[in-house]
C-alpha positions, 0 to 999 in steps of 0.5 A: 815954949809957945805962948799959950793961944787965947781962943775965946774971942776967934771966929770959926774960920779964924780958928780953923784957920790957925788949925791948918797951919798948926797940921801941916806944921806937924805934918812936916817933922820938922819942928823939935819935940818940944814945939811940937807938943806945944802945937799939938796942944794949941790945936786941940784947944782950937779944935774944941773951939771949931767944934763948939762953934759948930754946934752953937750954929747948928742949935740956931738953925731953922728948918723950914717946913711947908705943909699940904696947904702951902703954909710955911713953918719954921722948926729948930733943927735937930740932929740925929742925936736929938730926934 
């Protein structure tokens, strides 16, 4: 069985990386059951750290506003979920 994948410290495009590989693995059919679910279960874990990455990114985005006066703000982003 694969050794299990440590995700804390990976980068998102790491992450996503390994991902990819992990898919087409699995898309291929090739890899017995065993390997198989053994994969399957590290690219959830990557696909959950992709996700959180995501969103501690999207929490730190600014928008940036410029008002009739020509002044210019920043507001935190917020997504459709939060508004």
């Amino acid at each position: 069985m694969a050794q299990a994948l440590n995700t804390a410290n990976m980068s998102f495009e790491d992450a996503l990386g390994a991902l990819e590989t992990i898919v087409r693995s699995l898309e291929s059919g090739k890899a017995p059951l065993e390997e198989a679910m053994s994969a399957y279960e590290q690219g959830m874990a990557l696909k959950t750290h992709c996700e959180k990455k995501l969103q501690e990114a999207q929490m730190k985005i600014e928008k940036i506003m410029q008002a009739k006066d020509g002044s210019v703000t920043l507001e935190k982003f917020l997504d459709n979920n939060n508004q």
